[in-house]
N, C-alpha and C positions, 0 to 999 in steps of 0.2 A: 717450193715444196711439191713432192711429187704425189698423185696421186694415191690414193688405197692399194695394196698387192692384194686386195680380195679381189679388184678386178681382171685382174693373172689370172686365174681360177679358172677351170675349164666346169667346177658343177654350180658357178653360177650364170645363168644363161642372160640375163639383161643386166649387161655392164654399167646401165645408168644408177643400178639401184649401188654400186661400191662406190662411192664418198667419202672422202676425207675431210673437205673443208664447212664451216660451219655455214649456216644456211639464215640469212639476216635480209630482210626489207626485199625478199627476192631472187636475191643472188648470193651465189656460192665465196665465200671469202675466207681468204688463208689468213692468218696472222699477221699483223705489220713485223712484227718482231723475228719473225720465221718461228717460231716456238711451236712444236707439237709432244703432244701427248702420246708413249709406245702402247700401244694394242696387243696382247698376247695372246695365243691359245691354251686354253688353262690343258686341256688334254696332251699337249707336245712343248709347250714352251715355246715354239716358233713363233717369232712377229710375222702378227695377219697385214698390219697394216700402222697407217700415223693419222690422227688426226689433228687437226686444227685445236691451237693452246691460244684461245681469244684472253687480252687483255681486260682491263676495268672498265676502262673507256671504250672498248670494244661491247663489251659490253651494255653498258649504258646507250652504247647508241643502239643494239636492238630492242630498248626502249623506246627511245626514240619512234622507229620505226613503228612499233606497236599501237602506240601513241597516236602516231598521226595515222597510223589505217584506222582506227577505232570509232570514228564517226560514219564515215562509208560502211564499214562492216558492221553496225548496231543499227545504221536504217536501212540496211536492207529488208525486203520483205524474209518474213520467218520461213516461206515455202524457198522461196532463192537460196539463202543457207543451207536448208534441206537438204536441196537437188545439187552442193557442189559435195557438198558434206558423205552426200549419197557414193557421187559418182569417187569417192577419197574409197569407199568400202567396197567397191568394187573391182579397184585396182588393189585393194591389199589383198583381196580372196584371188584375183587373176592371176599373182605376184609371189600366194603362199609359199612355192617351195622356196622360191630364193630367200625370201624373207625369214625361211627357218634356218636355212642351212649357214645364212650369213650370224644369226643367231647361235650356233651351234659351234661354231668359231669361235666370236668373240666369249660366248658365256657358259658353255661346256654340256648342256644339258644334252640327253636323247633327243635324239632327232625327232620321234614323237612327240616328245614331249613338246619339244619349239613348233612342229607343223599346231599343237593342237593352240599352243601362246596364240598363233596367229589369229586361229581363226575367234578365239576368245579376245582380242584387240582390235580385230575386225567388229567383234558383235557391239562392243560399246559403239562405234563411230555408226554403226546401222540403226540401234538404239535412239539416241542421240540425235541422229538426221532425222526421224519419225517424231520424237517429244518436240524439236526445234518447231511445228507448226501449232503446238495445242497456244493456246489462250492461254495470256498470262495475265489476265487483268481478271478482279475477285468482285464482283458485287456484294456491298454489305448494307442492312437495313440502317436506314440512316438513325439516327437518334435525338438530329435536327429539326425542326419543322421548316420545312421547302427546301430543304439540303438533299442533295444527289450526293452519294458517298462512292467510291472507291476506292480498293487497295491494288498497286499495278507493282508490277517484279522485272524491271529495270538492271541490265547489264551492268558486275559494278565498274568494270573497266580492261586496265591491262593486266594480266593473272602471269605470275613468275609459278613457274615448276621446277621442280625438282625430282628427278626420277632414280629409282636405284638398278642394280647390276641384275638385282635375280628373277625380275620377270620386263626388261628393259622394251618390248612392243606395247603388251598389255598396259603395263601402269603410266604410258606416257597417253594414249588413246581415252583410257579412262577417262583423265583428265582434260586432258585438250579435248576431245570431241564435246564433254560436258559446257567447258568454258565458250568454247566458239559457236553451238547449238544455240545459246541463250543472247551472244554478240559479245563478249569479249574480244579482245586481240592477246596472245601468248606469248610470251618469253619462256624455252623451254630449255634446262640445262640436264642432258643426259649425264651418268657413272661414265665415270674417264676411264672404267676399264671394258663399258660395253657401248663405246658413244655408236658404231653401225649401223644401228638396226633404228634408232634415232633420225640419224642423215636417208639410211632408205626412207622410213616413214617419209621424211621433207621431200623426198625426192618424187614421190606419189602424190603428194600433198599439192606442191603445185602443179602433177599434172592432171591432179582432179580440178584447178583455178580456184586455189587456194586463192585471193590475193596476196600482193606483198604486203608485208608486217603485219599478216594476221597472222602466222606461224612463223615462229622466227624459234632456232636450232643452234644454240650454243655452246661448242665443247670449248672443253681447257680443265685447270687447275679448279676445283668448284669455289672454294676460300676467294681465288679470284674474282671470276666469274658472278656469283650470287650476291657475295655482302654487297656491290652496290645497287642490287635489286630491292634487300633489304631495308637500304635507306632510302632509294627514291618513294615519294610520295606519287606520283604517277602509278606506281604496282600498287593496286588497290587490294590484293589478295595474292594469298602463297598457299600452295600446293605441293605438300612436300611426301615423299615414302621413303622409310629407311629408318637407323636406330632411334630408340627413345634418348639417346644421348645427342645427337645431332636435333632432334626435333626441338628438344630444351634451348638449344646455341641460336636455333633457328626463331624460336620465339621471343626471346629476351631482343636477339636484335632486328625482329619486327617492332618492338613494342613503341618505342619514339614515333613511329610511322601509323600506329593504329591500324594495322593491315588484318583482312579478315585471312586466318588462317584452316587450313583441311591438311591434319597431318594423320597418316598412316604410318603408327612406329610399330613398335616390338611385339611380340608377341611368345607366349609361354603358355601352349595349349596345354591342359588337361584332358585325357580320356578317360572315362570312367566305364568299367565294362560288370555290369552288374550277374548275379546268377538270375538264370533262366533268361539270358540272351542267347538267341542265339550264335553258337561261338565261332561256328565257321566263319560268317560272316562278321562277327567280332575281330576275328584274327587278319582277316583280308581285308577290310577296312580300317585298321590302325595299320597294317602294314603301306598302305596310300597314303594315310595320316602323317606316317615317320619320314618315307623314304621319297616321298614326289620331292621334283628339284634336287634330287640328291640331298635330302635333306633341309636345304638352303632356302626355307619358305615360311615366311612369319607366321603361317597356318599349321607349321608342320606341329606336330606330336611332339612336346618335352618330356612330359609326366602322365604316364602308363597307370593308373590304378583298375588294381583285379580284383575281386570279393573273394575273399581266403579261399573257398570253398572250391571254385574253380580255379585259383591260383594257379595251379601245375599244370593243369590240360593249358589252359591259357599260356603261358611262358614256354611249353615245350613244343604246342603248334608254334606261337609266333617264331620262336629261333628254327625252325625248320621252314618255314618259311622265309624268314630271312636268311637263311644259307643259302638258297634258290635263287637268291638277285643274282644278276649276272652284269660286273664289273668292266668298265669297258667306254672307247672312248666315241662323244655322240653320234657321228658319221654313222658309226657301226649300230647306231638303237639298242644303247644299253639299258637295263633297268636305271642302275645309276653310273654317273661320270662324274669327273674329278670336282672336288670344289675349284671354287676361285681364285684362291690365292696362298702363301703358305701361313698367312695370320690365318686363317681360317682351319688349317688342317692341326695349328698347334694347338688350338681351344679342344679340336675333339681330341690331340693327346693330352692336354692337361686335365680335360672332363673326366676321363677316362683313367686315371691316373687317381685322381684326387678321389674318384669313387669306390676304385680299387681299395684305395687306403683305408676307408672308411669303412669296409665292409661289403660293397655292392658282390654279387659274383659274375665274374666275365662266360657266359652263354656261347658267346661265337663273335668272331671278328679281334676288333683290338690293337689294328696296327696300320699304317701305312701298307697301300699294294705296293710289288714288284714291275705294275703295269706305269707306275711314275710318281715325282715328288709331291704331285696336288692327288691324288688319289687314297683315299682311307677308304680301310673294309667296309662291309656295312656292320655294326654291332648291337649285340643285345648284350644286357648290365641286368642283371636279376637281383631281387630282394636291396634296392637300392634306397639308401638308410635318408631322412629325412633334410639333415645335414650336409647332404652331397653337394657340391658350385651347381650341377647342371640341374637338383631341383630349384633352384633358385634363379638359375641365370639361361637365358633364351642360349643353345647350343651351336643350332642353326645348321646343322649337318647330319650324316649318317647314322647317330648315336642314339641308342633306347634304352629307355632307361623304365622298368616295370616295380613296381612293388605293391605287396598286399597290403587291404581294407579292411576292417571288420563289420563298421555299422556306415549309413546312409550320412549321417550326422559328421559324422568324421570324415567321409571324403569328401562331404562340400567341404567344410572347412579349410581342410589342405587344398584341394582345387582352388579356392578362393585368396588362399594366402600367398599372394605375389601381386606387385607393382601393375600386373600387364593384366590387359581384361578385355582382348581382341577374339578367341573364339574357344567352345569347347566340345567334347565331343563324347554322347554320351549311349550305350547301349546295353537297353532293356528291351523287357516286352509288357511294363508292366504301366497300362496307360494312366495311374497315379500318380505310380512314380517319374516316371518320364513328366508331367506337368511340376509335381512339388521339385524336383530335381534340375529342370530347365526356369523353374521362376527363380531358387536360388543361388543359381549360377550369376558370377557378376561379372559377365562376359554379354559383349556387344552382336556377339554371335553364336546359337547352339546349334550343334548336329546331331540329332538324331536317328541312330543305327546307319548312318549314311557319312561318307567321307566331304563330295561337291556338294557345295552348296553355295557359291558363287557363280556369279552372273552379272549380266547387264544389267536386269528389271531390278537387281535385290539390292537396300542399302547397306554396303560394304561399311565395319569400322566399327572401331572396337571403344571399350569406355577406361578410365581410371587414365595408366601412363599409356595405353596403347593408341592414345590418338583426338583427334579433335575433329566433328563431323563428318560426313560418308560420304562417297566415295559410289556411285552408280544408283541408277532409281531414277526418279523424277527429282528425291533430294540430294542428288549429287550435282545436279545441274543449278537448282535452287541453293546454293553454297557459294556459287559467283551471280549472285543477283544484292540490289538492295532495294528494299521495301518503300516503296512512296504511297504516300497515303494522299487520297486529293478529294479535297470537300467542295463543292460549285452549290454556287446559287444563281439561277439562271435570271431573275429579277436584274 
C-alpha cells in the first residue's frame, strides 16, 4: 500500500502529518489483507488519498495494545499526563494550517471554518492537560464512629470512540483528551470518509510521547472495525457521535458488555425569534445557526419560528441574507462548500420537494449548483406547514425552513415536539420570558440571542434521543471514571 497523495501536495508543508496507515501499540500499520478504504474530495471528486481497511482481529488487537499500556498510563503521576497531554496542544496550534487544510480536503468545509475546527480541538486537549492535575479524591463526613470515609474517581479503563465526518479533529480531541487526562488508554475509530485528519492527530500524538497503546488510530469498514469493541469486556466505555439511529445499534450491542456509554446523536434545533428582539441580530445569528458546516451540524437550525408580527421583516432579511452566501469550494473560503456525499444532497432535494408539496413557499435557492454534483444552493422555505419531513426529521444541510407563531405556549410546544432535545436557540429581550422560555425548553442546551455557545469548560449534550452524558467540562472527563467508595478503620 502506498502512501496518502495528500502528501504530493505542495500546500501541505509537513509531510509527516499525510498518513494512510492506521496508528496501533505505536506503529503505523497497513492491513494484512491489503484492504483500504477510497478518500474523496467532496469539492472535486478527486481521490485525495487510501487509507488503511484494518480487520476484526486487527482490530481487537489495538485492544490489546490498550490494555496493556493502561497500567503504566493510570500510574503515572496526574502532572506527567499533563505535561505530554500539554506538549500534544502545542503541536496541533504549531501544525494549525496543515491540519485545516488536510481537513478541508477530506471533509469540504471553508477553510475558516477548518482553521477555526483546529484551534477549538486544540482547546479541549489544553483544557484537559490543566483538569488532569486537580484531585480527584472527595472527603465525606463519615457516618461511622472511628471510620475515615472517602469517595475516589478512578480511570474506568480502555474507552472505544467512535467519531463522525462533520467536525472529525474536534470530536476525536474532545473525547480522547477527556479519557487519557483522567488515565485511560483509547481505541479510536475515525468516519471512513474523513479517517486524515484522525492519522495527523496520531501523528502529533506521538510526537508529543503519547505512549504506545495509549492512543491507538483505527480506520476501515466501521461494522468491522467496532462490533468487536463492542463485545470485548476490556472496553470499559464507548464514546460515540453521529445519528440517533447508529447510537440505538450501538447501545443494544454494548449491552451484554455493560459498557458505560457518552453518545452524542441527532439533533433538531428550534429557533424561536420573539417580537421586540432585536432583529438584526436575530437575522445574523440564525443565519450562523442554519448554514455553519454548510449546514451539516447537529447544532445547526431545523425549525425557524417567527411571532406573526414580525414574520415578514424576519423572512425577507433572512432570504437576503442568505442570497449573500457565496458558494464555493473550501480552499477558496467559501461561506459554504459542498456537502459530503450525494445521500446527503438527495435528503435536501427530497426535504425540499416534500415541503414544496405541502405548501412551504421556495424564498430563494432550491436546487443543485452548476459549481458540482455534492453542492446545493443555500435555501430558504417560508410559511412551512407543520407536516413537512424536515419539521420532523434532522436535514443536516443548507435548508431553512421558517414558519409563523402566535402565542409563547404554542411555540414551546412545537419546539418541544421531536425525538431530539440537544440544543435551542431562543431570541428576546425580555428577561421573563427568556427565563420561563429557557426552563421550558426540553433541550440539553439553550442559546440565548447568541449562536456559540460551545466550548471546552461547558457540558456539551443533549437529553431525550439526542444523547447519553456530556461531552467537555470537568463532567466529560468524569464519564470515563468509576466511583470507589473506601471506608478505613485505622484500629
Amino acid at each position: 500500500m502506498k502512501d496518502t497523495a495528500l502528501s504530493a501536495r505542495d500546500d501541505i508543508a509537513d509531510k509527516s502529518l499525510a498518513r494512510s496507515f492506521s496508528y496501533v501499540n505505536g506503529k503505523w500499520c497497513a492491513a494484512s489483507s491489503g484492504y483500504t478504504i477510497r478518500v474523496t474530495d467532496p469539492a472535486t471528486g478527486d481521490v485525495i488519498g487510501e487509507a488503511a481497511s484494518l480487520s476484526a482481529e486487527e482490530s481487537s488487537a489495538a485492544v490489546d495494545a490498550a490494555q496493556a499500556a493502561f497500567p503504566t498510563w493510570s500510574g503515572l503521576l496526574p502532572q506527567d499526563r499533563s505535561a505530554i497531554l500539554r506538549r500534544w496542544f502545542d503541536l496541533m496550534l504549531h501544525h494549525k494550517e496543515d491540519l485545516a487544510r488536510i481537513m478541508v480536503l477530506e471533509q469540504g468545509k471553508p477553510l475558516s471554518e477548518a482553521r477555526g475546527e483546529i484551534d477549538y480541538a486544540a482547546s479541549f486537549v489544553e483544557f484537559y492537560a490543566e483538569e488532569a492535575k486537580r484531585p480527584n479524591i472527595e472527603g465525606v463526613t463519615s457516618h461511622l464512629p472511628d471510620a475515615e470515609v472517602e469517595v475516589w474517581l478512578e480511570p474506568v479503563g480502555v474507552v472505544a470512540m467512535i467519531t463522525p465526518w462533520n467536525f472529525p479533529a474536534a470530536m476525536l480531541t474532545r473525547k480522547a483528551a477527556a479519557a487519557m487526562a483522567v488515565g485511560c488508554t483509547v481505541v479510536a475509530h475515525p468516519s471512513g470518509e474523513t479517517p486524515f485528519s484522525a492519522l495527523a492527530l496520531a501523528e502529533l500524538a506521538e510526537k508529543a510521547g503519547i505512549p504506545a497503546g495509549v492512543f491507538n488510530v483505527v480506520t476501515g469498514q466501521a461494522s468491522t472495525v467496532v462490533e468487536p469493541w463492542t463485545k470485548d469486556t476490556r472496553v470499559r466505555a464507548l464514546s460515540f457521535t453521529g445519528s440517533t439511529e447508529i447510537g440505538r445499534l450501538l447501545y443494544r450491542q454494548s449491552a451484554d458488555t455493560v459498557k458505560k456509554l457518552v453518545m452524542e446523536l441527532g439533533g433538531h434545533a428550534p429557533v424561536i425569534v420573539f417580537k421586540g428582539a432585536d432583529l438584526e441580530i436575530a437575522v445574523s445569528e440564525t443565519i450562523k445557526a442554519k448554514f455553519a458546516t454548510s449546514g451539516q451540524d447537529c447544532l445547526g437550525a431545523n425549525r425557524i419560528f417567527v411571532e406573526r408580527s414580525i414574520y415578514d421583516a424576519f423572512c425577507s432579511q433572512f432570504t437576503e441574507a442568505t442570497r449573500r452566501l457565496s458558494l464555493g469550494i473550501g480552499m477558496d473560503d467559501p461561506d459554504i462548500g459542498p456537502l459530503m456525499n450525494e445521500k446527503a444532497v438527495q435528503k435536501q432535494e427530497e426535504h425540499v420537494a416534500d415541503a414544496l408539496a405541502k405548501g412551504a413557499k421556495l424564498a430563494c435557492g432550491g436546487a443543485r449548483d452548476p459549481l458540482g454534483p455534492l453542492f446545493y444552493q443555500p435555501t430558504v422555505l417560508t410559511d412551512v406547514p407543520a407536516d413537512a419531513v424536515l419539521m420532523s426529521e434532522e436535514t443536516f444541510g443548507p435548508v431553512a425552513a421558517i414558519a409563523p407563531f402566535d402565542t409563547e405556549e404554542e411555540v414551546i410546544a412545537r419546539a418541544n415536539d421531536t425525538e431530539y432535545g440537544l440544543v435551542a436557540y431562543l431570541h428576546s429581550h425580555d428577561p421573563r420570558r427568556i427565563y420561563r422560555v429557557s426552563r421550558a425548553l426540553q433541550f440539553g442546551m439553550v442559546a440565548v440571542n447568541r449562536t456559540k455557545v460551545t466550548g471546552a469548560p461547558i457540558p456539551f449534550g443533549g437529553t431525550k434521543q439526542s444523547g447519553l452524558g456530556r461531552e467537555g467540562a470537568r463532567r466529560g472527563m468524569e464519564e470515563f471514571t468509576e466511583i470507589k467508595y473506601v471506608c478505613r478503620d485505622w484500629a
